[in-house]
N, C-alpha and C positions, 0 to 999 in steps of 0.2 A: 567458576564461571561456565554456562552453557557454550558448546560452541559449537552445536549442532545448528546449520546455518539453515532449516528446513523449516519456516513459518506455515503454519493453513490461517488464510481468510477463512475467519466462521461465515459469512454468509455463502461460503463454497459448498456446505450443506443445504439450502436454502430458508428464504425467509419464513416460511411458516411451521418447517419443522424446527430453525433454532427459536425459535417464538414460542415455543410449544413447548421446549426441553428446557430452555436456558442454555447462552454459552459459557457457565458453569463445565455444564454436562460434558459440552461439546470441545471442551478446553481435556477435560479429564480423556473422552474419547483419543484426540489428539496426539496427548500424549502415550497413551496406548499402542498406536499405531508407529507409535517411533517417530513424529515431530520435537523438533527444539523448543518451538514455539506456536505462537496463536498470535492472531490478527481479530482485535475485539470490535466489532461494529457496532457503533453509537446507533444506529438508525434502526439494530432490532436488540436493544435494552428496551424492555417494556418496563420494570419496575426498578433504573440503573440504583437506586438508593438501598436495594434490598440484593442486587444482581452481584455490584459492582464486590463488594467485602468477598461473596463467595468464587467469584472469576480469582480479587486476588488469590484466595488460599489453593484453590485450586490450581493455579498455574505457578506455585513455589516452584523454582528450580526450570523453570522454562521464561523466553526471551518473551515478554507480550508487547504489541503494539496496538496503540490509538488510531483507529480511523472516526475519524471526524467527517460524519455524514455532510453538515453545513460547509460551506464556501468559505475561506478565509476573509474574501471580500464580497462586497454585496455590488449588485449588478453596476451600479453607480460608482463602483470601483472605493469604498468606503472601509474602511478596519471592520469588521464584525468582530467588536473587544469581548462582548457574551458570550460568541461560540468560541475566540481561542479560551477566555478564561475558564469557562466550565471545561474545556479538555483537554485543559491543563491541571485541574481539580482530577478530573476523573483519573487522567494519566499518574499521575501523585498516588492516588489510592491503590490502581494496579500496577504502582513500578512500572509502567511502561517505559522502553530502551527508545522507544520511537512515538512522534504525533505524526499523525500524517494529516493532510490537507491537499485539498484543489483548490486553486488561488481565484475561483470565478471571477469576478470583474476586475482581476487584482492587475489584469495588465493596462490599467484604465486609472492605479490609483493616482494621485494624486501626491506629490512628495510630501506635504503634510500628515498623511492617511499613513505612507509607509514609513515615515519616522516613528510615529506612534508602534508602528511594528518592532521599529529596531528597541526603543525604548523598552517594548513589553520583554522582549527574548535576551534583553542584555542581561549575561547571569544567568540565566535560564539553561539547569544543567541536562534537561530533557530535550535534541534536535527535533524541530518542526521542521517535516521533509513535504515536498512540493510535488503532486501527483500529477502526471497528464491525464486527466480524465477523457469522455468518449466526446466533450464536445468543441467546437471550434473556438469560443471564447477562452478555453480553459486546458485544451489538448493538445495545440495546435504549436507548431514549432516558433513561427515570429510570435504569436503574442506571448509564451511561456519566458521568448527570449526578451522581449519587452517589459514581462513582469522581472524578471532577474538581474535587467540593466538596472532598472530603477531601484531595485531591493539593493544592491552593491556601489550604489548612489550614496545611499543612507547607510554604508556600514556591512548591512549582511550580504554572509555568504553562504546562502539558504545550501544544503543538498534537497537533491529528489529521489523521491518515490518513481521507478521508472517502469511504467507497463508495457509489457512489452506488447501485447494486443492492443491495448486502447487505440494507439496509434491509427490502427486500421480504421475505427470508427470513426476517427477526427480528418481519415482520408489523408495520411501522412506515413512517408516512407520511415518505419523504425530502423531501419539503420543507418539513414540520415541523421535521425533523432538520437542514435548515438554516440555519434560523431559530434555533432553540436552540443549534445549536454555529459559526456564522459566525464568532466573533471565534477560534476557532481552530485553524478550516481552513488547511492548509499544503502539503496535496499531496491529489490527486485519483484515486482510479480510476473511471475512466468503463466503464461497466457496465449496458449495457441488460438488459432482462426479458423473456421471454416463459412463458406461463403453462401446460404441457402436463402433463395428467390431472392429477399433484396433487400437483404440482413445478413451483416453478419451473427457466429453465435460463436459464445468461448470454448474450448476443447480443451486437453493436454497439450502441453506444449510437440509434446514427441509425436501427439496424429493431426496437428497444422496444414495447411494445406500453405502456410505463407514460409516462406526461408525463413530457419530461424538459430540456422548453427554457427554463422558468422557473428549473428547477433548476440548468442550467447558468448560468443570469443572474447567481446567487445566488453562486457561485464568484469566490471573488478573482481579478481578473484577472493576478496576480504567480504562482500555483501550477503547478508543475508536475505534467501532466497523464497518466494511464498508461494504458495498452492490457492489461485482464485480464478477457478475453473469451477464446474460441477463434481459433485462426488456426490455417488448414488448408487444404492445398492443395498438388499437385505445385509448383508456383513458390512456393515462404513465401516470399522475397522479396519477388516482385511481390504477394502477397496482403497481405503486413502494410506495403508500402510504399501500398498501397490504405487500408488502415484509415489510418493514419498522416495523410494526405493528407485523408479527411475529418473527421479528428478536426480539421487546419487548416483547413479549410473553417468548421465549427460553431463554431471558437475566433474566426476573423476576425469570422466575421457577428456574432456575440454581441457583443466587444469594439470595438463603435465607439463614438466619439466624439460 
């Protein structure tokens, strides 16, 4: 078993160089640099029927996970059964450890809609984890906790995907946001901020301009941990074998004993 807890988001290269390469490529890249794992992005598979077979073989012996571009729920607060079933197909072909999703209208559903949910995952030996995205339907602390009342309604007991930036964009304290969702944190992207004209943009966690070492405290020390920032640079190797390295720096010191 891998148990190098250090994921990269492929779109952390961006989208038109991994569009260009395949995250094949970028999977091989990865682990190059001394990653555990990869974070696959549905929204740049150009040909996933032709992609999907070579990401699997490519990422033998590394952790990969599903991100699921689509919204688990659709604005009307409705099951989108198409987009989990296809990634759960996909997820199945790359052994993925993790789906992930943002619950878009899902704090809206309807307990009919979310039975449907508990239905499809009962059995279901692959967790679908719950991301705060960048926007207030979907990031935002009451309606996430809204979507979660209702999922534990019906049964689940979803974990999340927990960003530790997003929060910024949905204009929400993340270490509030980790206090109210701790018990079911299951995987992390680490995601600094910085703040220019009237935007924020993603950085390293470690050159943030926002606090962010209590918030690492706050992380289960079991989660594994991802790189969905930029990485850029003639060497991506050596540049994301660089992040990687002090993301293990910030994970040691934090977790002592």
């Amino acid at each position: 078993m891998n148990t190098n807890p250090f994921v990269i988001s492929l779109s952390s290269f961006g989208a038109a160089e991994v569009k260009r390469h395949g995250q094949a490529w970028f999977a091989n890249l990865a682990k190059a640099a001394g990653a555990g794992g990869v974070e696959i992005r549905s929204e740049l598979l150009t040909k996933p029927d032709e992609e999907l077979p070579l990401i699997a073989q490519q990422c033998q012996g590394m952790k990969t996970v599903y991100s699921c571009a689509e919204p688990l729920f659709t604005e009307a607060g409705e099951l989108d059964e198409d987009a989990l079933d296809l990634a759960m197909q996909r997820a199945a072909t790359i052994d993925a450890a993790i789906i992930k999703f943002s619950i878009g209208g899902g704090a809206n559903a309807a307990p009919g809609s979310m039975q449907r949910l508990a239905d499809k995952l009962k059995g279901h030996a692959v967790p679908v984890l719950i991301e705060n995205d960048q926007s207030n339907a979907a990031g935002s602390i009451f309606q996430l906790k809204r979507f979660f009342r209702k999922a534990s309604q019906c049964g689940l007991n979803l974990g999340m995907t927990f960003d530790i930036g997003n929060w910024h964009w949905a204009g929400e304290c993340p270490q509030m946001a980790a206090v109210q969702f701790s018990d079911r944190i299951r995987y992390v992207h680490t995601k600094g901020v910085l703040k220019q004209a009237n935007r924020w943009i993603a950085v390293p966690i470690a050159d943030s301009e926002a606090p962010w070492k209590t918030l690492v405290d706050a992380m289960p020390a079991d989660c594994p941990w991802a790189i969905e920032f930029p990485l850029i640079g003639d060497d991506l190797v050596g540049v994301t074998g660089k992040e990687v390295g002090r993301l293990e720096k910030i994970r040691g010191e934090r977790y002592v004993d």
